[in-house]
C-alpha positions as CSV (number, residue, x, y, z in Angstrom):
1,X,-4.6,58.6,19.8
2,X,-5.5,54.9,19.3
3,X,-2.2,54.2,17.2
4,X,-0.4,55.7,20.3
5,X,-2.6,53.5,23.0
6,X,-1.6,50.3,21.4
7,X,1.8,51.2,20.8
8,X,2.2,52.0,24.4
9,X,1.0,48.7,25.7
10,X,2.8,46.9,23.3
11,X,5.9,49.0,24.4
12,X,5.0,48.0,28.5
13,X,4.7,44.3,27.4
14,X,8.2,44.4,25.5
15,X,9.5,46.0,28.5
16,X,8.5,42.9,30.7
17,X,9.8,40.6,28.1
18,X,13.4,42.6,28.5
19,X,13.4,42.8,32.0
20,X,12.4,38.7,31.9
21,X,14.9,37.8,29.1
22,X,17.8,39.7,31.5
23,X,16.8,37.6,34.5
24,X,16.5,34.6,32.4
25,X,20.7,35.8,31.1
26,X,21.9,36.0,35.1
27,X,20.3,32.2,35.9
28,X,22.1,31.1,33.0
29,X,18.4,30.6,31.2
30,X,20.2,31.2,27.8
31,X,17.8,29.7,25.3
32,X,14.7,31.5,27.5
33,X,17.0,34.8,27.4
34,X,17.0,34.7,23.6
35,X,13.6,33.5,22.7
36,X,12.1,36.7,25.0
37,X,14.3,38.9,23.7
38,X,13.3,38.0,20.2
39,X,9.7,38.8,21.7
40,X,10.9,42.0,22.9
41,X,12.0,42.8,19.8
42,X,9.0,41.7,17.9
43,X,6.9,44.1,20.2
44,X,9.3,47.1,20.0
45,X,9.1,47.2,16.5
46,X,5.1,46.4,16.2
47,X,4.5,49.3,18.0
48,X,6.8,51.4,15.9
49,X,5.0,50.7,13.0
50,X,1.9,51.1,14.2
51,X,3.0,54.6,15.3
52,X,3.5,55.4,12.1
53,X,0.3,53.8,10.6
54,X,1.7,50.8,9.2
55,X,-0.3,47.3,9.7
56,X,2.1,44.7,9.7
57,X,1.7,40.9,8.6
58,X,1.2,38.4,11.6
59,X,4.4,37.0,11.9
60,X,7.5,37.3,14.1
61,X,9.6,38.9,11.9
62,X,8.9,42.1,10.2
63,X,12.4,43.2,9.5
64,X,11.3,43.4,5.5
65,X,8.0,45.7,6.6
66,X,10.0,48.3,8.7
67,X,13.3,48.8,5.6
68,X,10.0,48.8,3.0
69,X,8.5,51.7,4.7
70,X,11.8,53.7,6.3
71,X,10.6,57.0,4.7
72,X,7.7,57.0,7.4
73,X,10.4,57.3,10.5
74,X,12.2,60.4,11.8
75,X,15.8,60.4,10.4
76,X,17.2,59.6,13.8
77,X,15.1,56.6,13.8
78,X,16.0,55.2,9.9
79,X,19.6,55.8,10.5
80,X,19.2,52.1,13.0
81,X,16.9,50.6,10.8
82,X,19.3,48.2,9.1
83,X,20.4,47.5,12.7
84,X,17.4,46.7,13.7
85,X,16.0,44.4,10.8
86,X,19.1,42.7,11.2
87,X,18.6,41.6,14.5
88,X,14.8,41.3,14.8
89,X,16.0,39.0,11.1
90,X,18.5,36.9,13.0
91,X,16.3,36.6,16.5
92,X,13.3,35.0,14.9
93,X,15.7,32.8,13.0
94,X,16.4,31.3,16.5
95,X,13.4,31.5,17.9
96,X,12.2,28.0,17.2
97,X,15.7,26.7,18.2
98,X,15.6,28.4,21.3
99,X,12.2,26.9,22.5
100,X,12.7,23.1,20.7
101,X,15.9,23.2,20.4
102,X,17.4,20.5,17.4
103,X,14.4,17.7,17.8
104,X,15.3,15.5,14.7
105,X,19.0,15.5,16.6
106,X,17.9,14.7,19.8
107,X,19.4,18.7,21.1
108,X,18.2,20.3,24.1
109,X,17.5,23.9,23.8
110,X,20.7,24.3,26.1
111,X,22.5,22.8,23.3
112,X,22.0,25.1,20.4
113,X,21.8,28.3,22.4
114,X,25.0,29.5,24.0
115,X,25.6,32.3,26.4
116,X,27.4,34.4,24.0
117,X,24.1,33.9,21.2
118,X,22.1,35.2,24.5
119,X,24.4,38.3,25.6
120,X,24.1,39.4,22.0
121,X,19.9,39.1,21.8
122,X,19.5,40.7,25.1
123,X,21.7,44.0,24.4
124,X,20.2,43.6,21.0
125,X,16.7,44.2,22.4
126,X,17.5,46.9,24.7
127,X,19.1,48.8,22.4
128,X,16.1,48.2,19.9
129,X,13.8,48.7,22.9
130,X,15.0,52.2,23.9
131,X,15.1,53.0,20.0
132,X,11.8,52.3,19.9
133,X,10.4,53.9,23.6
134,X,12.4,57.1,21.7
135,X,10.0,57.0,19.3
136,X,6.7,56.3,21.1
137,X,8.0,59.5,23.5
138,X,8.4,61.1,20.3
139,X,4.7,60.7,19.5
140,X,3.5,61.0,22.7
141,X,4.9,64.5,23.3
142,X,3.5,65.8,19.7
143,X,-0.2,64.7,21.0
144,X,-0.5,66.7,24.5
């Protein structure tokens, strides 16, 4: 029950990090799109493993955690997971980037991001988002 509480607010506070990161993509806010889908990401996939029991390390990434322990997800769930590590991987590679942006060159955020890198990371998280709000729905009908 507790697992399921904290997943769930995670899941509500990667939702508001989506719905941000899209508004952010339509006023051309591409570095701000990618950094909270990143976010969203990181969230989503938090609260999967804590779903499933798993404590995770604090940091942004935990692309390595979720492949080491696939055999804890429904099959529906694993058959993504490489997906999913990929991007969460490739998100928090950018993350830094997208809020400093290339200091030690003098680059703006708006210079390293580009509106393609932020399409991708926003249908990246909602597709990982909805993978993952599967999967809390998943637990949340087995407990009523």
């Amino acid at each position: 029950m507790r697992l399921v509480r904290m997943a769930s607010s995670y899941m509500r506070q990667a939702l508001s990090r989506l719905e941000d990161a899209e508004d952010a993509l339509r006023e051309g806010n591409y570095p701000y799109a990618l950094r909270l889908s990143q976010e969203c990401v990181e969230l989503s996939l938090k609260a999967s493993l804590k779903l499933v029991g798993i404590e995770y390390p604090k940091v942004h990434d935990v692309s390595d955690v979720l492949i080491e322990n696939r055999d804890r997800f429904p099959e529906w769930f694993k058959e993504r997971i490489e997906f999913m590590a990929e991007t969460s991987f490739n998100l928090a590679a950018k993350r830094e980037l997208a809020f400093y942006g290339g200091e030690e060159d003098f680059l703006t955020p708006d210079d390293v991001i580009s509106r393609e890198e932020a399409e991708m990371a926003v249908r990246g998280a909602r597709e990982i988002y909805g993978i993952c709000r599967r999967l809390l729905e998943a637990y949340t009908r087995e407990e009523t």
